[in-house]
C-alpha positions in Angstrom: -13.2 -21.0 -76.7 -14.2 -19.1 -80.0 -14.3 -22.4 -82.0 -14.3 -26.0 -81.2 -12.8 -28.6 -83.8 -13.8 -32.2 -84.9 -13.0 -34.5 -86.7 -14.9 -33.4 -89.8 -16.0 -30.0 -89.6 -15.5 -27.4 -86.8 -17.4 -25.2 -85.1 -17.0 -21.3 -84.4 -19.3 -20.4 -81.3 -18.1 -16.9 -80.7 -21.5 -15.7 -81.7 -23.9 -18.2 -80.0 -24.8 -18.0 -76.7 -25.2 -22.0 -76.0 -21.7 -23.5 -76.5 -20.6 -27.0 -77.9 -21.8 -29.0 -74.6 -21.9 -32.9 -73.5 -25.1 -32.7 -74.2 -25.9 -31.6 -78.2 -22.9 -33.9 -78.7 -24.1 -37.0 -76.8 -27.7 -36.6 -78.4 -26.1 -36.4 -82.0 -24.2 -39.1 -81.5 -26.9 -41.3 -79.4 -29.8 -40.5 -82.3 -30.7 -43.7 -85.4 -32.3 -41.4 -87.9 -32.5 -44.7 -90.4 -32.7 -44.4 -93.9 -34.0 -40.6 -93.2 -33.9 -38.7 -96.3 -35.1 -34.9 -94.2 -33.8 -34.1 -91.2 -35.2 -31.6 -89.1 -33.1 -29.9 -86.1 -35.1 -27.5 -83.8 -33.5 -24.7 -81.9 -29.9 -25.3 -83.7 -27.7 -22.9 -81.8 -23.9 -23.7 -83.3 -25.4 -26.1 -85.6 -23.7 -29.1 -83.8 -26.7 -31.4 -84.2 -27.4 -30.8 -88.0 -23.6 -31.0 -88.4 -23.3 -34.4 -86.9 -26.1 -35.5 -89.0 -24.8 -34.4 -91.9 -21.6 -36.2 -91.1 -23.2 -39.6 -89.8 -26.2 -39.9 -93.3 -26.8 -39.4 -96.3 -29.9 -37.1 -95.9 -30.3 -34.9 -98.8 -32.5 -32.0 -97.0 -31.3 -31.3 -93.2 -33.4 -28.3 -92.2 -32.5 -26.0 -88.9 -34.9 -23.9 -87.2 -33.4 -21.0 -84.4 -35.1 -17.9 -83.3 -32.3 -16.3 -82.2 -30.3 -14.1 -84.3 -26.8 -14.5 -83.3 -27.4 -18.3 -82.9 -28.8 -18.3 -86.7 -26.0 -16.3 -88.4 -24.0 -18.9 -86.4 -25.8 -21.8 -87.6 -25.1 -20.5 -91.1 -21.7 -19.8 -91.0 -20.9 -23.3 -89.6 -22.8 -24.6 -92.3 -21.3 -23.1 -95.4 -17.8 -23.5 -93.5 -18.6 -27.2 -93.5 -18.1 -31.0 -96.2 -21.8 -30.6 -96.3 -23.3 -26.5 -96.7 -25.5 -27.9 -100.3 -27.4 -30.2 -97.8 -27.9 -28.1 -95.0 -30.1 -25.1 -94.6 -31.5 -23.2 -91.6 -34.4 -20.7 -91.0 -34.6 -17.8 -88.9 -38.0 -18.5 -87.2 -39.6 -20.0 -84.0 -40.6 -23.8 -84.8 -44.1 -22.7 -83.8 -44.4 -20.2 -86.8 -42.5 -23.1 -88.9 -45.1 -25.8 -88.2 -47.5 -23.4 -89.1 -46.3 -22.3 -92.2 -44.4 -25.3 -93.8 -46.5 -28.6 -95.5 -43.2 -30.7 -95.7 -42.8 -33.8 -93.9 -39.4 -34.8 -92.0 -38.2 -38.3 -91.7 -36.5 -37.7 -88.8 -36.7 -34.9 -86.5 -33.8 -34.1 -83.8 -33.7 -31.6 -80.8 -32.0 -30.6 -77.7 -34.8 -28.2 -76.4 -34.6 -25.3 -73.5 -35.3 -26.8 -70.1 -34.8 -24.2 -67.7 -38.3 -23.3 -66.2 -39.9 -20.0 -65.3 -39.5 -20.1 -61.8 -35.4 -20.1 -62.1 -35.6 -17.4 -64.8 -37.2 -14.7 -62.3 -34.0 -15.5 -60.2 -31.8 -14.6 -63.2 -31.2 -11.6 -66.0 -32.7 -12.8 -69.3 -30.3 -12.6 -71.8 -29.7 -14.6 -74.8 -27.8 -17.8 -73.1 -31.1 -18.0 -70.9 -33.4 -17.7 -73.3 -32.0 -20.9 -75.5 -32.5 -22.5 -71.9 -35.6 -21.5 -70.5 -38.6 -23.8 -71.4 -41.0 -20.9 -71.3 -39.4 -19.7 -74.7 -40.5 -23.6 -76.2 -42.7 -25.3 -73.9 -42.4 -28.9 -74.1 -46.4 -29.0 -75.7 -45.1 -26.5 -78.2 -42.5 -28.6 -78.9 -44.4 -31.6 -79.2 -46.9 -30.4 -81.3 -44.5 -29.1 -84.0 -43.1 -32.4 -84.0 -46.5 -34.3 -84.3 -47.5 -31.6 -87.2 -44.1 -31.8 -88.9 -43.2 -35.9 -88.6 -43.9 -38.0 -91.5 -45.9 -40.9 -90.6 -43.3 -43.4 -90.3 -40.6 -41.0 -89.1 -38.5 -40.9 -85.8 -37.4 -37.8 -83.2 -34.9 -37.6 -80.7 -34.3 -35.2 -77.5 -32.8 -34.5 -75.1 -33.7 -33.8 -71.5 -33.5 -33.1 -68.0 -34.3 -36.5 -66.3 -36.5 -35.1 -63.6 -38.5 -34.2 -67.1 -38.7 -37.6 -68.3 -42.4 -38.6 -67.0 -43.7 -35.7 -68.0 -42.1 -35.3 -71.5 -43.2 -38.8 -71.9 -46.6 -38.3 -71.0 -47.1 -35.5 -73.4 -45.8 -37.1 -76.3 -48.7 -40.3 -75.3 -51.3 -38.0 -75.6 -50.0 -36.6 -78.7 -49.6 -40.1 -80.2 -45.9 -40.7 -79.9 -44.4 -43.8 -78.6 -41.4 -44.2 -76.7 -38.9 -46.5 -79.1 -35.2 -45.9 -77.2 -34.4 -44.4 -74.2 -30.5 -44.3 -72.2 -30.7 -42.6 -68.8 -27.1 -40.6 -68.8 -25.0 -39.9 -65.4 -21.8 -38.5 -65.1 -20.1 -40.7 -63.0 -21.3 -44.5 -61.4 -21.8 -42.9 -58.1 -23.7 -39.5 -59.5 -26.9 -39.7 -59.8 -28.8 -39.5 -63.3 -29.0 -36.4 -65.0 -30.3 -36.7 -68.7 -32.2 -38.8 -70.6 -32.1 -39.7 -74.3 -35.3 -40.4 -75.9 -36.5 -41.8 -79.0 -40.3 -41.3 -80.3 -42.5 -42.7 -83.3 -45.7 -43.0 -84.3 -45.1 -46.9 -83.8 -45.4 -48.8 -80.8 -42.3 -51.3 -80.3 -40.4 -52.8 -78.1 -38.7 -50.2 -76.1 -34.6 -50.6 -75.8 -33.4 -49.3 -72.3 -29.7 -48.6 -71.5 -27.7 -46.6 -69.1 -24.5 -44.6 -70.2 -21.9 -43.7 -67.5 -19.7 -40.7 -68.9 -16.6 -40.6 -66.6 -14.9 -43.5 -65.0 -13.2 -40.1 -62.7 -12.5 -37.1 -64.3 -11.4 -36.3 -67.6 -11.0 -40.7 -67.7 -13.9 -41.5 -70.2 -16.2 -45.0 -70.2 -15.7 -47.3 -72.7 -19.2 -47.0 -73.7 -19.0 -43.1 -73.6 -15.8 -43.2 -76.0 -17.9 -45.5 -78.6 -20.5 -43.6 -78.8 -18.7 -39.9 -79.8 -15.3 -41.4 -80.8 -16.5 -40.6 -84.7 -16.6 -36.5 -83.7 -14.1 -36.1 -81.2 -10.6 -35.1 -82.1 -8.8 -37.0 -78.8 -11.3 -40.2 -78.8 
């Protein structure tokens, strides 16, 4: 499928590796970037995330960061195709050489990062789908410490992730001074096991609000929950 169509914008993919998945659209939907005035997506691929920001605040500034070159030119395209292309803008960079280079501070920072390892890559050809997947490409301490560098004080960030990743991720962010705030552990089905997890971070310790999200009651049969939380971006929902 060449382009995927919302609600309010659409999305060509015909360039980008990484199509519109569960996942980008779960996380953009999932994310409370409250009273966040810059937004900053890392690793945008189609754009999804930055679009469904775009759609759901009133952000003025709503940065993208993607390495990749077809996903970029994507990126763009989606965004000057789009309600909102004067308040989105993306960069053709890694976010390491971004946090290095860049002084501005982001209110809220979003991200649905690689999280294939380097042991499956030597199984596999490395070609531009993997390399959007592979967490060698963005380790999750390079990741983290963009986000520390980049986060204003009393910002937020969202991800993400694999969770057999969860701990670890977790653990990271501690010892780089962010504090779990939200977290829903996603499965696709009652009787499959869990397979994601959402997570939000700050530089505030709070209580931490815990949830589960079942997608599928059977196939193609949505939750309740699941259709609440994506109903505003899907066309059928």
């Amino acid at each position: 499928m060449n382009s995927f169509n919302f609600k309010k914008f659409t999305i060509n993919q015909d360039e980008c590796a990484m199509k519109v998945g569960t996942d980008g659209v779960l996380l953009g939907a999932w994310a409370q970037p409250i009273n966040a005035n810059a937004i900053l997506d890392i690793g945008s691929g189609t754009g999804i995330l930055s679009l469904q920001l775009a759609q759901r605040t009133l952000a003025e500034v709503i940065d993208a960061v993607e390495i990749e070159a077809d996903a970029f030119e994507q990126t763009v395209d989606n965004f000057e195709q789009s309600d909102w292309g004067d308040r989105l803008f993306c960069y053709h960079t890694s976010i390491q050489d971004f946090a290095n280079e860049i002084d501005d501070k982001y209110d809220f920072i979003i991200s649905n990062p690689p999280f294939f390892s380097a042991p499956y890559k030597e199984n596999m050809v490395r070609e531009k789908r993997d390399l959007a997947r592979y967490r060698d490409a963005l380790s999750f301490e390079e990741l983290i410490s963009a986000v520390v560098k980049l986060l204003s004080k009393n910002g937020a960030c969202a991800f993400i992730i694999p969770y057999k990743s969860e701990s670890v991720f977790l653990d990271l962010a501690k010892i780089n001074g962010l504090m779990l705030n939200r977290i829903t552990r996603v499965k696709g089905t009652d009787s499959s096991p869990i397979k994601r997890s959402l997570l939000q971070l700050s530089f505030e310790n709070s209580t931490i609000e815990f949830s589960e999200l079942t997608i599928e009651i059977e196939r193609h049969k949505y939750t309740q929950d699941y259709i609440n939380l994506v109903k505003e971006f899907y066309l059928k929902m």
